[in-house]
N, C-alpha and C positions, 0 to 999 in steps of 0.2 A: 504494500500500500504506500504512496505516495504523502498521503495526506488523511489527518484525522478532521474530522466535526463535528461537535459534540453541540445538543441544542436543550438549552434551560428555560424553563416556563417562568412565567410570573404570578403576581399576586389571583384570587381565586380557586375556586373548588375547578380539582383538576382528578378526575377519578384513575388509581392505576391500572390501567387496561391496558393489553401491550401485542401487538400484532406477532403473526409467525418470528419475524426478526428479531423480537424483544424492543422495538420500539414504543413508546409510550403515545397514547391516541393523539396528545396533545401536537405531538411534532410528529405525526405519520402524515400527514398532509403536504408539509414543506418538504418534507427528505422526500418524498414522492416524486416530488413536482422536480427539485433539486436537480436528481438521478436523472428524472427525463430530458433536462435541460443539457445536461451532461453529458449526455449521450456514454460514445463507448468510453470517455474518461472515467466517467461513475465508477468502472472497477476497479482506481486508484482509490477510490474516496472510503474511508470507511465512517460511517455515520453512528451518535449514538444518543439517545434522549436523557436527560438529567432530571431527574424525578424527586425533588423533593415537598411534595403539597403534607405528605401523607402525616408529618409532622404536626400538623396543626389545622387539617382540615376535621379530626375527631374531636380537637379541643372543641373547636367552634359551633360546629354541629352540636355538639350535646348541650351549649348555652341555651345555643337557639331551640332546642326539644324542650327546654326547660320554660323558654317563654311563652309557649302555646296557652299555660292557663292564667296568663297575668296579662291586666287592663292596658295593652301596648298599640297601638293604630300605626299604620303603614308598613305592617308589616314585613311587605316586599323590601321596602328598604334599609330597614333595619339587615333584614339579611343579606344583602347587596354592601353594606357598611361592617356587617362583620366580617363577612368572606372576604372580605377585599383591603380594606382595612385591619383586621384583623390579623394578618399575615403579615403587615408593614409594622405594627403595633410588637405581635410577637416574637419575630425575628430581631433580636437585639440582643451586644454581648452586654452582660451583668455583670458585678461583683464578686454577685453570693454564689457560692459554689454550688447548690443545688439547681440553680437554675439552668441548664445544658441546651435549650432550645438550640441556642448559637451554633453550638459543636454539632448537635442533630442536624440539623440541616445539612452543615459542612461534611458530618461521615454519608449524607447521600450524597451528594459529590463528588465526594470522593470512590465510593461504591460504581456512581456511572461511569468516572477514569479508568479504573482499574479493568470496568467491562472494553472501552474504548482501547486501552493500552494490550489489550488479550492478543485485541486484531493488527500491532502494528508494532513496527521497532520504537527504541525509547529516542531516538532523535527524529521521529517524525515530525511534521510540524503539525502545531493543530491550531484549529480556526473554530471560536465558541462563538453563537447566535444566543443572545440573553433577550428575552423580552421582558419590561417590566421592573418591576424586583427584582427579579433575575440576573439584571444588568449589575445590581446595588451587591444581590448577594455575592456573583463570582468576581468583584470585584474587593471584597472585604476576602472571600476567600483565595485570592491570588496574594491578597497584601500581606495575608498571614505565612502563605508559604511563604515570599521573598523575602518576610523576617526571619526565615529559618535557613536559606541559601544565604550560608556567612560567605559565603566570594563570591566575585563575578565570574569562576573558572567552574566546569560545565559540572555537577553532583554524577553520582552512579547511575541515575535515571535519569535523563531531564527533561522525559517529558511527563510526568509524574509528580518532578521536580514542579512543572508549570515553563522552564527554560525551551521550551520548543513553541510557546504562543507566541504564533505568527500573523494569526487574525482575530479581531474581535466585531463583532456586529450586532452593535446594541441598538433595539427599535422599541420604542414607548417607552421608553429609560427614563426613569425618576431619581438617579444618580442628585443633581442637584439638593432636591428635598431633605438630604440625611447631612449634608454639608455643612448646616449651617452654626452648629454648633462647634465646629471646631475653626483654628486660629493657632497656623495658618492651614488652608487646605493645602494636602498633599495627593497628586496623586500616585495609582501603581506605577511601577517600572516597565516601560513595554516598549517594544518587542522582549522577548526573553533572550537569554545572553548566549543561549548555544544552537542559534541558528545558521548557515551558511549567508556567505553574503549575499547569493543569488537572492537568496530570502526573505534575508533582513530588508533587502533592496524594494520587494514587495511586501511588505508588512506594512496592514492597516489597522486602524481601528476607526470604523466607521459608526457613527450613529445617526439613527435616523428615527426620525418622529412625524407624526398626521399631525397639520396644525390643529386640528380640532380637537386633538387629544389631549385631557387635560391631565395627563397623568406621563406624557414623553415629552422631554426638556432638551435643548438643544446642551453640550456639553462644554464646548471649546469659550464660552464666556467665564466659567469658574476659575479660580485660579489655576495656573502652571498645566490647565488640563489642555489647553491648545499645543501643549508641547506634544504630548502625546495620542491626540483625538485628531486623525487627519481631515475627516470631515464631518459635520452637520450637516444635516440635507432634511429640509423639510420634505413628504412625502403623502400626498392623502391616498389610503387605502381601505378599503370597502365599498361594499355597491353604493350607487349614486344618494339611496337612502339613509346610510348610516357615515359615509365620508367628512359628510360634512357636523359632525355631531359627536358628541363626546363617547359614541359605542363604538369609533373605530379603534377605540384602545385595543380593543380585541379582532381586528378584522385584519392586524396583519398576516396571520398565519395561512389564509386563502386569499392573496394580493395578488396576484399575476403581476403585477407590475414591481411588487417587492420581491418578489422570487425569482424574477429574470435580474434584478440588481446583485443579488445574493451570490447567483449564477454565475454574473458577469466578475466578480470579483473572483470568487474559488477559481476560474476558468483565467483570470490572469494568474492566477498564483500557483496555479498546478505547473506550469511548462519548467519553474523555479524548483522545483521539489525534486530530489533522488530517491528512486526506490529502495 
């Protein structure tokens, strides 16, 4: 294999259902679409879904079971604010040592690597598509590894290490939102340090966001993050009914037009790659 991808969901009830291949329903659509785009290249690419909801979609749920006999209206959106919310709320590091949501999340991550890393050598390069939260999480979880990569000389693994992220492609990204409390902001280290030059030459980090979405934040405004974030691209995706409106948070994953960008990118960065 040439090239890993590895794709992470964001905030919402995400149920684990997982096709022949072990991919998770959530990103069976985009790696679909991906592969076809790909044509005969697709049998460099190894694909793989990052699954972490399962953490905190039973907290939530069982709240919500709880509210059914209590005097509460609107229902619908209370649980639209939990599920969704909810997930931004619970995903945070803590003090108190009981509290492990932080690291929960992180060991399914790491859980999806290790599936990704089965199919491929440890200097493959990989390229992560984050939607969402997604975006916030694998980026808290990159920051952590690279505190643990004490040089910039290549670890026993590195792409496990995180030292072979070549690509990142973050779409409805709320990165900004979690920023505001710290002074100064920092961002991760990227590209990763044991790439080849052909590669590093191509190494992006693109983010893109629906202007109507009130939940993807352009990136390269924040501090020092222009250093790292090659572009912002605004992008409306979803049918003509929901483009325009705060539900395309969710309508990038059947975008025809965001999947041929996705495309367009893996497809310059593959000719870059050695098997």
């Amino acid at each position: 294999m040439k090239l890993a991808v590895a794709v992470i969901h964001g905030i919402g009830t995400q149920p684990d259902l997982r096709d022949a291949d072990g991919q998770h329903v959530f990103a069976q659509n985009l790696i679909s679409s991906l592969r076809r785009r790909l044509g005969a290249e697709a049998e460099q690419v190894a694909f793989q879904s990052l699954y972490w909801a399962s953490v905190l979609d039973k907290r939530e749920q069982a709240y919500l079971d709880k509210l059914a006999g209590e005097p509460v209206s609107w229902r619908w959106l209370r649980r639209i604010v939990t599920l969704f919310f909810g997930d931004a709320s619970g995903y945070r590091k803590v003090s108190q040592a009981y509290d492990t949501t932080y690291e929960e999340v992180h060991q399914c991550l790491w859980h999806g690597l290790n599936a990704l890393r089965a199919q491929v050598g440890p200097q493959t390069p990989l390229v992560v598509l984050a939607h969402s939260l997604g975006g916030h999480i694998f980026s808290n979880f990159v920051w952590d590894q690279q505190k643990l990569n004490a040089t910039p000389s290549c670890p026993r693994d590195p792409f496990l290490a995180l030292e072979t992220l070549a690509g990142l492609i973050t779409f409805g990204c709320n990165i900004p939102l979690f920023t505001f409390a710290y002074d100064p902001v920092v961002p991760i280290r990227f590209p990763g340090h044991c790439l080849t030059e052909q590669v590093r030459e191509q190494a992006r980090w693109l983010n893109l966001y629906a202007p109507a979405d009130p939940l993807g934040y352009p990136l390269r405004p924040l501090p020092d993050y222009a250093k790292v974030v090659t572009q912002d691209r605004a992008m409306p995706v979803g049918p003509w009914y929901k483009r325009h409106t705060p539900l395309s948070h969710l309508e990038y994953w059947d975008d025809a037009q965001f999947h041929a960008y996705v495309a367009n990118y893996l497809c310059q960065l593959l000719p870059a790659c050695a098997e």
